[in-house]
KEVOFI-501438 format. One record per residue (C-alpha): x, y, z; residue number from 1. Coordinates in nm, 4 decimals. Layout:
<recs>
         px         py         pz     k
          X          Y          Z   NUM
...
</recs>
This chain:
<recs>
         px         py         pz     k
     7.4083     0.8727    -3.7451     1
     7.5086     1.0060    -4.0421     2
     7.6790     1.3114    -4.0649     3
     7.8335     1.2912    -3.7165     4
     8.1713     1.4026    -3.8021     5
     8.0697     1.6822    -3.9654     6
     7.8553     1.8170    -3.7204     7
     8.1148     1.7534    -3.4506     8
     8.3579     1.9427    -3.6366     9
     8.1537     2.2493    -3.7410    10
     8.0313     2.2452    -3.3461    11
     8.4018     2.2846    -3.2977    12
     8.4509     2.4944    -3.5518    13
     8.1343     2.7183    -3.4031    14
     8.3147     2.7116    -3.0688    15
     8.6090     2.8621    -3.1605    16
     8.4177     3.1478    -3.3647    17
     8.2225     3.2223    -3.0533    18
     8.5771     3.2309    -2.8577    19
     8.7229     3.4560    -3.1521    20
     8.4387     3.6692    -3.1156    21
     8.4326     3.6865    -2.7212    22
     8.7623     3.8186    -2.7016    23
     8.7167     4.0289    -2.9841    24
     8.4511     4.2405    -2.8135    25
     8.6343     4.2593    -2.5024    26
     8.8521     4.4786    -2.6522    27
     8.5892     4.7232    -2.8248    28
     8.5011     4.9544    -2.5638    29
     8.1125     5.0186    -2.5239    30
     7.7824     4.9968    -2.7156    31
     8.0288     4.8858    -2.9741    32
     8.1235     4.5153    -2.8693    33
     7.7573     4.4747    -2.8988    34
     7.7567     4.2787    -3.2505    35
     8.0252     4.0533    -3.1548    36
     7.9053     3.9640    -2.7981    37
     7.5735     3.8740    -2.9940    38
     7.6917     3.6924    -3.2868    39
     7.9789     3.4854    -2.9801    40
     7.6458     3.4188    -2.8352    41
     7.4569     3.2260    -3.1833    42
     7.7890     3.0466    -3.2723    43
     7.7746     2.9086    -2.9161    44
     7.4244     2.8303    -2.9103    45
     7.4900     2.7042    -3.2825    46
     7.7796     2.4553    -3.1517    47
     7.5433     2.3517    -2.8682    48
     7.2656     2.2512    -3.1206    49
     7.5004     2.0491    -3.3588    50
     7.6222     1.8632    -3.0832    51
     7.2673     1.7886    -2.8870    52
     7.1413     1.4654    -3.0602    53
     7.4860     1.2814    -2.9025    54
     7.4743     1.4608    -2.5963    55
     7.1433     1.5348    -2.5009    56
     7.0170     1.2014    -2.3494    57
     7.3374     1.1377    -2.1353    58
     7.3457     1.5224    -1.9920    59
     6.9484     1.4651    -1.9104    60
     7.0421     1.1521    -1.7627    61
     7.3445     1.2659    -1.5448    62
     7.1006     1.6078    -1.3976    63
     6.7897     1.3809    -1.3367    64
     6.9942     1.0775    -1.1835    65
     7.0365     1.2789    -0.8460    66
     6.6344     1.3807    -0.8387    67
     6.5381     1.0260    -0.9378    68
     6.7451     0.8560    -0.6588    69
     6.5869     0.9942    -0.3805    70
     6.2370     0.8283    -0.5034    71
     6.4148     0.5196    -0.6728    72
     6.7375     0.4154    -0.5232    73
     6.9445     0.3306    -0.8014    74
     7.2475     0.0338    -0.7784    75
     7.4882     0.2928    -0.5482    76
     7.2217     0.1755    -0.2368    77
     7.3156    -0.1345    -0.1608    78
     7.0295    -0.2500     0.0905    79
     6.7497    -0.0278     0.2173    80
     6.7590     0.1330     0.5234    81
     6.6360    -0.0580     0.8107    82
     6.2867    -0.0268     0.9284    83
     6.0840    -0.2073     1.1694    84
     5.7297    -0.0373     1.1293    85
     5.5600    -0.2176     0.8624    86
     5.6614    -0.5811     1.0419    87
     5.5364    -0.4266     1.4394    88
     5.2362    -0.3081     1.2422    89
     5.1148    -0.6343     1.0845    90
     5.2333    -0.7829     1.4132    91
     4.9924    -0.5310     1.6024    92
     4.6934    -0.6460     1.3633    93
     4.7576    -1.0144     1.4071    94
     4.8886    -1.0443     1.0322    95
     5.1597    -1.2779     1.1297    96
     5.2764    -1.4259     0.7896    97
     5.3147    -1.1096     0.6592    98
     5.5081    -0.9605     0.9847    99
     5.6961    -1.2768     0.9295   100
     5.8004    -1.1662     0.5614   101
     5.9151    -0.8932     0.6658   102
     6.1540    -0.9823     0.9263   103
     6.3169    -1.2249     0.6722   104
     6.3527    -0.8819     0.4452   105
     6.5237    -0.7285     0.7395   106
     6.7548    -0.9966     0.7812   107
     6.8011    -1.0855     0.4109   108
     6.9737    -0.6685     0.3344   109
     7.0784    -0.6527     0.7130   110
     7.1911    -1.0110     0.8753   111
     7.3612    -0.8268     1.2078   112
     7.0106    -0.7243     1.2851   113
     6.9935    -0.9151     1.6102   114
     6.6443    -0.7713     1.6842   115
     6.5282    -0.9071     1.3364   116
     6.6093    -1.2439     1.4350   117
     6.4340    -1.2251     1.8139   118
     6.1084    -1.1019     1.6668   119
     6.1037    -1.3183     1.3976   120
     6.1764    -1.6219     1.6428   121
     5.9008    -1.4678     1.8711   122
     5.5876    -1.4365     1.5910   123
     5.7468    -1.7987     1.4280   124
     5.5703    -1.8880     1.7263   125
     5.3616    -1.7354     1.8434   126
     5.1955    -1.8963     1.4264   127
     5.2939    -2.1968     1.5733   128
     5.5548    -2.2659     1.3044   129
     5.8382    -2.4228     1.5352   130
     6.0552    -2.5254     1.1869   131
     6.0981    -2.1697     1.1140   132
     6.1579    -2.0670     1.4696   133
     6.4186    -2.3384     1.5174   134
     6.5676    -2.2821     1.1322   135
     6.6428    -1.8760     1.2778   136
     6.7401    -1.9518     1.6137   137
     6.9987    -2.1858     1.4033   138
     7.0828    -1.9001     1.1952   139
     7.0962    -1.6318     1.5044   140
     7.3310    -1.8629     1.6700   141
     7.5860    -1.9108     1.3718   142
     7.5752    -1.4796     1.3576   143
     7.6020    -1.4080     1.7307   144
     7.8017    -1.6966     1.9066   145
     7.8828    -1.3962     2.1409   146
     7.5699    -1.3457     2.3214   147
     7.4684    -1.7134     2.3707   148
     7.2974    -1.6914     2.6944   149
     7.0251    -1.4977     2.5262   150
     6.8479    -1.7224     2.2802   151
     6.5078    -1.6987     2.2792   152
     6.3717    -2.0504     2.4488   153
     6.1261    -2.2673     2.3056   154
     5.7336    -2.1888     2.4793   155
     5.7087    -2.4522     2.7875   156
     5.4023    -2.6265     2.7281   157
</recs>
């Protein structure tokens, strides 16, 4: 860190040559502005380079940030989208605890997910675990007092 000043203020100080410069060779008419278009350009890259160390990691960060979020949803995503294929397909293979896991995902990021909750109930027991089918039933029935003539019924035995 040391040094920071100084660098900051010759970057500034580079900046305003290259600006100097610029509009100095805009006013030379042909092959002419050729030396001060090239030396505008080194005093820019010049002011770029003194600044870099402080600025390089954050502008890195801000172009990568959009890249990375489509492969690693970053804290603006609050819940993931919803999607039932992994739970039908341990379902379909008889893999009922892990089905079971992930119907309690669905409902933990997305708790109006009335289908969550009716094929949860429905592999709950279809494992024979009547606690769990009763404890979401419970649950379904404190979410959606409106449709209450649709709970799932216990298997008559």
């Amino acid at each position: 860190m040391k040094f920071v000043r100084t660098r900051w203020f010759l970057a500034v100080l580079s900046l305003a040559a290259s600006v100097w410069l610029m509009k100095a060779a805009l006013k030379i008419p042909g092959i002419g502005a050729a030396g001060p278009v090239i030396l505008s350009m080194v005093a820019f890259v010049s002011a770029v380079l003194l600044i870099a160390p402080e600025t390089a990691f954050w502008l890195a960060e801000q172009i990568a940030k959009p890249f990375a979020n489509l492969f690693f949803p970053s804290e603006s995503f609050k819940s993931p989208p919803v999607s039932y294929l992994l739970a039908h397909r341990y379902r379909s293979e008889r893999r009922f605890d892990e089905a079971i896991a992930q119907y309690e995902n669905i409902i933990e990021f997305h708790p109006r997910e009335r289908d969550a909750y009716l094929e949860l109930i429905e592999v709950a027991r279809q494992l024979g675990d009547e606690e769990r089918a009763e404890k979401y039933t419970a649950l379904m029935q404190r979410r959606f007092p409106e449709v209450r003539g649709e709970w799932p019924q216990a298997p008559i035995e």
